[in-house]
C-alpha positions as CSV (number, residue, x, y, z in Angstrom):
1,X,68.2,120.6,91.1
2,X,65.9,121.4,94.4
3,X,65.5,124.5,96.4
4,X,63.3,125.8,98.9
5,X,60.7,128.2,98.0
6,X,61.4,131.6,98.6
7,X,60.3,135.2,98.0
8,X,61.1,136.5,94.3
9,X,64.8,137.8,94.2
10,X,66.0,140.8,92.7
11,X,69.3,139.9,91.9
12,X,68.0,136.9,89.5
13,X,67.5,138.2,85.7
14,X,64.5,137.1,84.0
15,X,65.7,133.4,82.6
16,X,66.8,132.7,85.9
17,X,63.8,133.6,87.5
18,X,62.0,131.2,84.9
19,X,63.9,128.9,85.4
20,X,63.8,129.1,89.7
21,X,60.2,129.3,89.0
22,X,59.9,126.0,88.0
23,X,62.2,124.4,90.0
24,X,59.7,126.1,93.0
25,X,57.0,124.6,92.3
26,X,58.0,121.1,91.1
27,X,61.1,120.3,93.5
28,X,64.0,118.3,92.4
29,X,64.6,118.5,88.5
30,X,67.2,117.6,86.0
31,X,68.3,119.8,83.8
32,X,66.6,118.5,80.3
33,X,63.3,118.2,82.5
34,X,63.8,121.6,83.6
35,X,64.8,122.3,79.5
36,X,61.9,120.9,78.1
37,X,59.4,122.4,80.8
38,X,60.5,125.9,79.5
39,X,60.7,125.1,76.0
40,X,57.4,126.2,75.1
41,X,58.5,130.3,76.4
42,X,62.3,130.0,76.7
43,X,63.7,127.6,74.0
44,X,67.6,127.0,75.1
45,X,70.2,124.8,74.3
46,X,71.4,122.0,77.0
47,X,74.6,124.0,77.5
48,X,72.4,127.4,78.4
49,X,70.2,125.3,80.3
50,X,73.5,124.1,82.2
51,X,74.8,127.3,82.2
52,X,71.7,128.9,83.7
53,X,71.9,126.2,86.7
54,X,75.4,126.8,87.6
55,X,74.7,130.3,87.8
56,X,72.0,129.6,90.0
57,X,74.4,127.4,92.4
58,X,76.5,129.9,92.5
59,X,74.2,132.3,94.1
60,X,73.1,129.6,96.3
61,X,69.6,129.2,94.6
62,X,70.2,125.1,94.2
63,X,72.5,122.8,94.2
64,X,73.1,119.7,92.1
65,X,74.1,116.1,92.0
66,X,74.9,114.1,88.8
67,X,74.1,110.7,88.4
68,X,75.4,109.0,85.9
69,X,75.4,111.7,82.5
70,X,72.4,113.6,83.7
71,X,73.1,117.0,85.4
């Protein structure tokens, strides 16, 4: 996933703001790595992770690519 950094949104609940969070400040992430990063606060399942992402795309937060099975 990758983004730009941008203000904090109001419209994001608190695992997506967790999870935009991360993907701020390290740039292009896969889902697992993006998983496991929160793990230690916010353990989720790979579907939630997935569903959390698409969510995210939807709103225009990031975007994805899949190569090969990683999301």
């Amino acid at each position: 996933m990758t983004n730009t950094p941008k203000a904090k949104p109001k419209n994001l609940g608190e695992v997506e703001q967790a999870v935009m969070d991360h993907v701020w400040s390290h740039g292009p992430v896969s889902a697992e790595q993006c998983r496991e990063a929160l793990a230690a606060e916010r353990p989720m399942k790979e579907s939630t992770i997935r569903t959390v992402l698409r969510r995210l795309e939807e709103k225009g937060y990031v975007r994805h690519e899949v190569e090969g099975r990683t999301f």
